[in-house]
C-alpha positions as CSV (number, residue, x, y, z in Angstrom):
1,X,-29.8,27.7,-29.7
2,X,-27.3,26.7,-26.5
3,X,-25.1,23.8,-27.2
4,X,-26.5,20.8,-24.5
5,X,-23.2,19.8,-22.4
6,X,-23.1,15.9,-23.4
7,X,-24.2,13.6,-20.8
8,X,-21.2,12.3,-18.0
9,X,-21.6,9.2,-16.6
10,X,-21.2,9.3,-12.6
11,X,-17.5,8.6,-11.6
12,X,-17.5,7.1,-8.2
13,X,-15.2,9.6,-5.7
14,X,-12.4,8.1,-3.6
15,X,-15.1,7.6,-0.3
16,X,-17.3,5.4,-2.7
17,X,-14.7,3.2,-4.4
18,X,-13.4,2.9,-0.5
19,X,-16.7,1.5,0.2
20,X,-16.9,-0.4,-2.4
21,X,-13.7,-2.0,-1.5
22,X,-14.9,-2.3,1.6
23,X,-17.9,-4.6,1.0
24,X,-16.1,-6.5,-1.1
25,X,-13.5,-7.2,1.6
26,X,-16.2,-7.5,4.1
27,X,-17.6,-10.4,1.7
28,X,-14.2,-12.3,1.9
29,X,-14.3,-11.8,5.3
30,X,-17.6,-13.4,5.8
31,X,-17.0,-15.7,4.0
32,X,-14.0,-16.6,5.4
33,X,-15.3,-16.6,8.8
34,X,-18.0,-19.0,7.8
35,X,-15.6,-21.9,6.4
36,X,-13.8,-21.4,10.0
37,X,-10.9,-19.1,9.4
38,X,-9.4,-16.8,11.7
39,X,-11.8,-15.1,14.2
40,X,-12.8,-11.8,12.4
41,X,-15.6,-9.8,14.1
42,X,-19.4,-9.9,13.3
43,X,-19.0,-6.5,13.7
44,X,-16.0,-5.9,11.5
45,X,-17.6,-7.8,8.6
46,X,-21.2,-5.7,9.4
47,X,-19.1,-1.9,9.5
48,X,-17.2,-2.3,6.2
49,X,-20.6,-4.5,4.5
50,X,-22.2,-0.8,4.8
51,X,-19.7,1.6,5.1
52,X,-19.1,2.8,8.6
53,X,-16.4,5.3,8.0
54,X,-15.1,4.3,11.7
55,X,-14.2,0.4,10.1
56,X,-13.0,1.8,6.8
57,X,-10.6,3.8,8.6
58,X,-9.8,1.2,10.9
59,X,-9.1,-1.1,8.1
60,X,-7.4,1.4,5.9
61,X,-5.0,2.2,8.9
62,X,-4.1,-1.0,9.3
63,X,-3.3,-2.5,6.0
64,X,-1.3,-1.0,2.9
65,X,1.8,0.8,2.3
66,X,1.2,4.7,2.4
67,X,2.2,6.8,-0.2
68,X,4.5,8.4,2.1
69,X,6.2,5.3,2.5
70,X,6.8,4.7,-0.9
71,X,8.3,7.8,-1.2
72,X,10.9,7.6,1.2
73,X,12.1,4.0,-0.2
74,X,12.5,5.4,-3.4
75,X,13.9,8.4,-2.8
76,X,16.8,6.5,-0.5
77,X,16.5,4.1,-3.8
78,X,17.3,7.4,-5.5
79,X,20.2,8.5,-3.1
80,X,21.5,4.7,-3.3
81,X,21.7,5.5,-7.6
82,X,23.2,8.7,-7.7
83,X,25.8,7.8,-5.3
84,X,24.5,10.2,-2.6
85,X,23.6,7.4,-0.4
86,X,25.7,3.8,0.8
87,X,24.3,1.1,-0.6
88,X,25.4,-1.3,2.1
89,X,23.1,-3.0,3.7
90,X,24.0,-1.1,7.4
91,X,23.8,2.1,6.1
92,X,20.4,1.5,4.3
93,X,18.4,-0.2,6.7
94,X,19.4,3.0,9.5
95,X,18.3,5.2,7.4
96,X,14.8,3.4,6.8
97,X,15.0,2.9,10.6
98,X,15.4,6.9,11.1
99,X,12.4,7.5,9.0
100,X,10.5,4.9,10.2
101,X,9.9,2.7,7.7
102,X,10.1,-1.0,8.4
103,X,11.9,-3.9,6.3
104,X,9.1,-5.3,5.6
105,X,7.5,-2.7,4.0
106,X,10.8,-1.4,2.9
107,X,11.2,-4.8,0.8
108,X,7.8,-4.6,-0.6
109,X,8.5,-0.9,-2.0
110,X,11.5,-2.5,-3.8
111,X,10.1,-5.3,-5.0
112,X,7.7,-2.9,-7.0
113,X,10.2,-0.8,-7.9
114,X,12.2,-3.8,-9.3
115,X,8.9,-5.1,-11.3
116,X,7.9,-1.3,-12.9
117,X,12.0,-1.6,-13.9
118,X,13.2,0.7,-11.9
119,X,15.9,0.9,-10.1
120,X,17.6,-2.0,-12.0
121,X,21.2,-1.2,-11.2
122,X,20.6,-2.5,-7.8
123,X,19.9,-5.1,-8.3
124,X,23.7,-6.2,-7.8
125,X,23.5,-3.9,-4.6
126,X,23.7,-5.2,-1.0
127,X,20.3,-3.5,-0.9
128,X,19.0,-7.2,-2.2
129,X,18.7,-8.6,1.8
130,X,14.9,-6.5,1.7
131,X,13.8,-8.3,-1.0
132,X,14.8,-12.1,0.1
């Protein structure tokens, strides 16, 4: 008698939790454009409603932090707490200018550092300009 493997319910991969995403932004959008909001596309709204991998990308490029990102605030963040890095304000923002990451999305890496507690020593750093 051979053991049955038990029954696994579907787990959606990354491309269908993106669409998914995507219809439900493509809903707010819609919805948005109805009740006279800014002027987003018919045909924005219809590409992410059914998953044209041309508007998911589109969209995906255009909003978010990337991983990447996040990994080069924190690791300066890093530098900044082991005292391998200045943490004046100068110093900080050209090295997050030579790597190509912006303030704005500079402060919004810190800002989640600061709420998953990490980080906290600087808080008291000049490094607190990003996140005003």
């Amino acid at each position: 008698m051979t053991a049955k493997k038990a029954a696994v319910p579907d787990q959606p991969g990354r491309n269908e939790m993106d669409s998914e995403h995507a219809r439900i932004l493509a809903e707010l959008l819609r919805l948005h454009r109805w009740a006279g909001g800014d002027s987003t596309s018919a045909a924005r709204v219809f590409g992410l409603m059914h998953g044209f991998e041309t508007a998911l990308r589109q969209e995906s490029e255009s909003f978010g932090i990337s991983e990447e990102t996040q990994d080069l605030v924190e690791d300066m963040l890093d530098d900044v707490e082991n005292g391998k890095q200045s943490a004046d304000g100068p110093s900080i923002k050209s090295r997050l200018h030579a790597a190509g990451v912006g303030e704005v999305d500079a402060g919004a890496v810190m800002r989640l550092c600061l709420l998953q507690s990490q980080f906290l020593d600087l808080k008291q750093a000049t490094a607190v300009p990003f996140l005003a």
